[in-house]
C-alpha positions in Angstrom: 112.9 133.0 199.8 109.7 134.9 200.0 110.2 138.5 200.5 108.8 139.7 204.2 105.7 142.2 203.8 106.6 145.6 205.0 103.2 147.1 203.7 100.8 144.5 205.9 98.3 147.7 205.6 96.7 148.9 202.6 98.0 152.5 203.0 101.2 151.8 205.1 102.8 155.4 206.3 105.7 156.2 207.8 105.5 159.5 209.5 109.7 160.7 209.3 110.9 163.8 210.4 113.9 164.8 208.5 116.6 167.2 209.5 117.3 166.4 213.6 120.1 167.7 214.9 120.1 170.9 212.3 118.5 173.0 215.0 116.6 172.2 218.6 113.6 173.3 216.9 113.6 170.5 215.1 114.7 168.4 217.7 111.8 169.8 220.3 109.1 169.4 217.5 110.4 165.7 217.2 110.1 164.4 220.9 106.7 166.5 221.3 105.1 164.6 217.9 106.6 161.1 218.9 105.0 161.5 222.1 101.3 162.2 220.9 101.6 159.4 218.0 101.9 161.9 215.1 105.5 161.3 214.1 106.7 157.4 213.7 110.4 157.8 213.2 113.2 160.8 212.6 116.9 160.7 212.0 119.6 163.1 213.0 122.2 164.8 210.9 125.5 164.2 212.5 127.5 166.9 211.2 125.2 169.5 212.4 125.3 171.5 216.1 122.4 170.1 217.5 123.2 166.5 217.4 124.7 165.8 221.1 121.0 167.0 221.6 119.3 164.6 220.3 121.7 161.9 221.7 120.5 163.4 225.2 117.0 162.6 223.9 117.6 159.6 223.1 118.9 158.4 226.3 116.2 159.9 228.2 113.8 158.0 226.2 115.1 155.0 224.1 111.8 154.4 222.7 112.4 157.1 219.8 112.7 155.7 217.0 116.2 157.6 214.9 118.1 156.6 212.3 121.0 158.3 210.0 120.3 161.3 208.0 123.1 161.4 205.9 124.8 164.4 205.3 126.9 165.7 202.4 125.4 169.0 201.5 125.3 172.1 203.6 122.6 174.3 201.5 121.7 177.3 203.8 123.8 180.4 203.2 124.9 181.8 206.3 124.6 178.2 208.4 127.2 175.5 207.5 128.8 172.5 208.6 131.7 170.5 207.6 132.5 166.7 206.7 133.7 164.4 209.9 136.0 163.0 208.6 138.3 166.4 207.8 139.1 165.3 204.2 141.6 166.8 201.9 140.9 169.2 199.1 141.5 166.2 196.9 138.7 164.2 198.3 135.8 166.6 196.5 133.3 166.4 199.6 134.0 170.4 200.5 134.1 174.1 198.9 136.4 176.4 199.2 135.7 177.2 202.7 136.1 173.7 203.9 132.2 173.1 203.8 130.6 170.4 202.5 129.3 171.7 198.6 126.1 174.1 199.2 124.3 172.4 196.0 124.1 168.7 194.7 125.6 169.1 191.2 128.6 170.5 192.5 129.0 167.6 194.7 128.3 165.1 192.0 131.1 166.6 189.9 134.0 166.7 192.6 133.1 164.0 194.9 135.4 161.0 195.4 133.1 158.0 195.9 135.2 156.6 198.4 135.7 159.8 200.4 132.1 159.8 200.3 132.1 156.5 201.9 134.3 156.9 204.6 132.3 160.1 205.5 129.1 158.5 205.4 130.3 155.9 207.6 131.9 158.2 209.9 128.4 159.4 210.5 126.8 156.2 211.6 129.4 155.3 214.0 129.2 158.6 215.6 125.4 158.1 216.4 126.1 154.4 217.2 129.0 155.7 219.4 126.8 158.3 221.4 124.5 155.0 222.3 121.4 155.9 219.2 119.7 152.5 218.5 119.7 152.9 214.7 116.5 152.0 213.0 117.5 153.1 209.5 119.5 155.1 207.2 118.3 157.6 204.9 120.2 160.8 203.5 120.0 164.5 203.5 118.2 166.2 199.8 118.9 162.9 198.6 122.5 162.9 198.0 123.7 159.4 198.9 121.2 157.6 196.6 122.0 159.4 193.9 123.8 157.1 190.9 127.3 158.0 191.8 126.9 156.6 195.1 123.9 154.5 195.7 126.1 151.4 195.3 128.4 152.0 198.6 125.1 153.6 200.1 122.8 150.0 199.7 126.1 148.1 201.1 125.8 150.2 203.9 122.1 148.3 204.6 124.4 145.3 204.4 127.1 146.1 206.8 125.0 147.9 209.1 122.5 145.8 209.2 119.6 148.0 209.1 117.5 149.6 206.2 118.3 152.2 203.9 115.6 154.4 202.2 115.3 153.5 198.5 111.6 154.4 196.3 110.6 152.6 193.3 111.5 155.5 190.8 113.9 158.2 191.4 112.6 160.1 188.9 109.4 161.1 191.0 111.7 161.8 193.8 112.1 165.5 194.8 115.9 165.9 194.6 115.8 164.5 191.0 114.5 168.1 190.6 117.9 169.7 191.5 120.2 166.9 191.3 121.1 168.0 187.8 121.5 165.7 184.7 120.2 162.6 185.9 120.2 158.7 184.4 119.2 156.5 186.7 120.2 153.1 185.3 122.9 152.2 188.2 120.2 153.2 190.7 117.5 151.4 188.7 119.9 148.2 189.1 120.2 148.9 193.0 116.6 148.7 193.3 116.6 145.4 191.5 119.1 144.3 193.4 117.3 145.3 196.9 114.1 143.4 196.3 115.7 140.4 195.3 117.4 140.9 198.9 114.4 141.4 200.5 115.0 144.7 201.2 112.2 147.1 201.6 111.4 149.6 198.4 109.0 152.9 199.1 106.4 153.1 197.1 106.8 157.0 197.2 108.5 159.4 199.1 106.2 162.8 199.6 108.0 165.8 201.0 106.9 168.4 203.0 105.3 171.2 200.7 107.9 173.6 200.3 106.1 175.3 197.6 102.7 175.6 198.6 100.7 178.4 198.0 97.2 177.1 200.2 96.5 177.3 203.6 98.1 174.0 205.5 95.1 172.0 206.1 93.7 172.5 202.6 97.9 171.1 201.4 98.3 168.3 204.5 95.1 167.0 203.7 95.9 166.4 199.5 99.2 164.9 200.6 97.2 162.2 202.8 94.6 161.9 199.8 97.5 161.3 197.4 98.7 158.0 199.2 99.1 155.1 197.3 98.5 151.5 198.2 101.3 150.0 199.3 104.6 151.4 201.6 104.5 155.3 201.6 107.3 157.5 203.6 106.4 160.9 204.3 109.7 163.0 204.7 108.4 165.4 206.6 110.4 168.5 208.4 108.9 169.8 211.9 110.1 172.6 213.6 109.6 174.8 216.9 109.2 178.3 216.5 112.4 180.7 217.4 115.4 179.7 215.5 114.7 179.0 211.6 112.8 181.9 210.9 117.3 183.2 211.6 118.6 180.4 209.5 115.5 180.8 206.3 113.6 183.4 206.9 111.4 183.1 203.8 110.6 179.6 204.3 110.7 178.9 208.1 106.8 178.4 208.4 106.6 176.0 205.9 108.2 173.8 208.6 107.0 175.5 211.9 103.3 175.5 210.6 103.9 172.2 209.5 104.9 171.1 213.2 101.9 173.0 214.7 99.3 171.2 211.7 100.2 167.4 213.0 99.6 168.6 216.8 96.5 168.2 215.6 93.5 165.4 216.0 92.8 165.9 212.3 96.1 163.7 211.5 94.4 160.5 213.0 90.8 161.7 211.3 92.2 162.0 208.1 94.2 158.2 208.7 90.5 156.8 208.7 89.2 158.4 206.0 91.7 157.9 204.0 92.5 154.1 205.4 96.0 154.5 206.2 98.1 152.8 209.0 101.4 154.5 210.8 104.4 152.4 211.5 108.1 153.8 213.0 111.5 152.5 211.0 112.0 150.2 214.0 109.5 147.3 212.9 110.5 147.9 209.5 114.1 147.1 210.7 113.1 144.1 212.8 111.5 142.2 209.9 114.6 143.6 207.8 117.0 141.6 210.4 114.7 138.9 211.0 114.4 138.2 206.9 118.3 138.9 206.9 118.5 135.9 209.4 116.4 133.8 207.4 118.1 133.8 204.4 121.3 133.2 206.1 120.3 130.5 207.9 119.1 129.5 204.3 121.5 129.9 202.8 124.2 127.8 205.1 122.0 124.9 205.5 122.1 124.5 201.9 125.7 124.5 201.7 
C-alpha cells in the first residue's frame, strides 16, 4: 500500500512546543501562541506539577492540539520529579533520591526496558484519563527513542494508535549529543520498519537554540532558512516570563525571548519567504489512523 503523504507542502512545519506541564509559563506561552497561529501543536510532561493545568486548558478549549512528552529524565538541579509508576530500586528508572536519573547515560546504563515501558505507558493513560485528545507521542531530551528503547517506544504508535516522533537520522538529532556512546543500528531498523508501516519519518528535528550567541531574530530567522524540503518538526520551548528565570537562571531567556520572538508577524513573513506551510500533530494523526484503517481493511480482505 502506498504510503499517505504527510509533507503535501514543499516546506511542511510543525510548530511544537516542548516541555508543558514543567511550569505555567510554559503552559500560558502555549495557549497564547496556539491562539494567534504561531504554535501548531505541544505536548505535556505528565510527571511534572503543572500538568492538571494543562488538562484545565484542554477542556476549556479542545481545539489544542497535545500529545505525550514522555518523561524519564529530571535534568534541572534543584526542580525534580519522580516516575508514576513508583518503581523499585531494581527497576533503574530513579537515583538515589527516588528521581528519575538527572542525565541520559545514567539512564541508559540502569534502566529496565520493561520498567521503562510500563512508565511510559502510565503517562499516556494519565493524559488520556484527564480527557487530553492525544494527537501524538514524542519524548523528553530524547530518551524513549534512543536504541535501548525505541522498540517498545514505536509499539506504543501501534497500540495507541497515534504517531510517535521518529527523524531520518539520529545522529543529527540533538540528544545524540549527550546521549553518550551511541550506535544506532536498532533504531536505524525502527525507522525501516515505520515507513514500511506507513508511519510518518521527520525529515529533521531543529531545537530551540540553546546555544546562541546572536540576537533572536538574526538566530529564528537561520532556523527557518535552514528548512529542508520535505516534513520538518521544530521542537521548540516557549515560556512566560516569572518562573524559569528560578528553575535556570542562566538560560531562562533562551525560552522566554523565544516565546516573545513568535508573538510576532515576522513568523508568517518569513513562512513566505521561505515557502513553508504549518500543520498541528492532529492531521498528521488523522491520515496516520486513516492509512492504519486502510491497510487493515487490506489486509483482512485479502485473507
Amino acid at each position: 500500500m502506498e504510503t499517505p503523504d504527510y509533507a503535501p507542502y514543499r516546506r511542511t512545519v510543525v510548530i511544537h512546543e516542548d516541555d508543558l506541564g514543567m511550569t505555567h509559563g510554559a503552559n500560558v506561552a502555549f495557549r497564547e501562541l496556539c491562539r494567534i497561529g504561531n504554535c501548531t501543536s505541544g505536548s505535556v510532561m505528565v510527571p511534572c506539577p503543572w500538568f492538571p493545568e494543562i488538562a484545565a486548558m484542554h477542556r476549556d478549549d479542545p481545539s489544542l492540539d497535545v500529545g505525550v512528552h514522555l518523561t524519564l529524565n529530571s535534568e534541572k538541579s534543584a526542580y525534580r520529579w519522580r516516575p508514576l509508576t513508583k518503581p523499585g530500586k531494581a527497576a533503574g528508572l530513579t537515583d538515589a533520591d527516588g528521581y528519575f536519573w538527572a542525565d541520559i547515560p545514567a539512564l541508559r546504563k540502569n534502566a529496565d526496558p520493561a520498567a521503562v515501558d510500563a512508565e511510559l505507558r502510565a503517562q499516556v493513560d494519565a493524559v488520556l484519563a484527564a480527557g487530553i485528545d492525544v494527537t501524538h507521542l514524542d519524548c523528553h531530551m530524547g530518551a524513549a527513542m534512543l536504541p535501548e528503547f525505541v522498540e517498545n517506544y514505536y509499539a506504543m504508535s501501534r497500540d495507541y494508535d497515534v504517531p510517535v516522533q521518529l527523524v531520518k537520522d539520529l545522529s543529527q538529532f540533538n540528544p545524540a549529543t549527550y546521549a553518550g556512546p551511541l550506535t544506532t543500528k536498532r533504531y536505524d531498523a525502527v525507522v525501516v520498519q515505520a515507513k514500511n508501516d506507513g508511519h510518518p519519518v521527520y525529515e529533521r528535528i531543529i531545537e530551540s537554540p540553546w546555544d546562541r550567541t546572536e540576537d533572536a531574530e538574526t538566530a529564528y530567522r537561520q532556523m527557518f532558512a535552514d528548512i529542508p524540503e520535505g516534513l520538518t518538526y521544530l521542537s521548540l520551548h516557549f515560556n512566560d516570563v516569572g518562573d524559569f528565570e528560578v528553575i535556570e537562571p542562566e538560560a531562562a531567556h533562551i525560552r522566554t525571548e523565544e516565546f516573545g520572538f513568535f508573538k510576532r508577524d515576522l513568523i508568517n513573513a518569513w513562512a513566505q519567504e521561505f515557502d513553508i506551510t504549518f500543520i498541528g500533530m492532529r492531521g498528521l494523526r488523522d491520515t496516520y489512523r486513516a492509512h492504519r484503517l486502510s491497510a487493515n481493511s487490506v489486509s483482512t480482505s485479502a485473507r
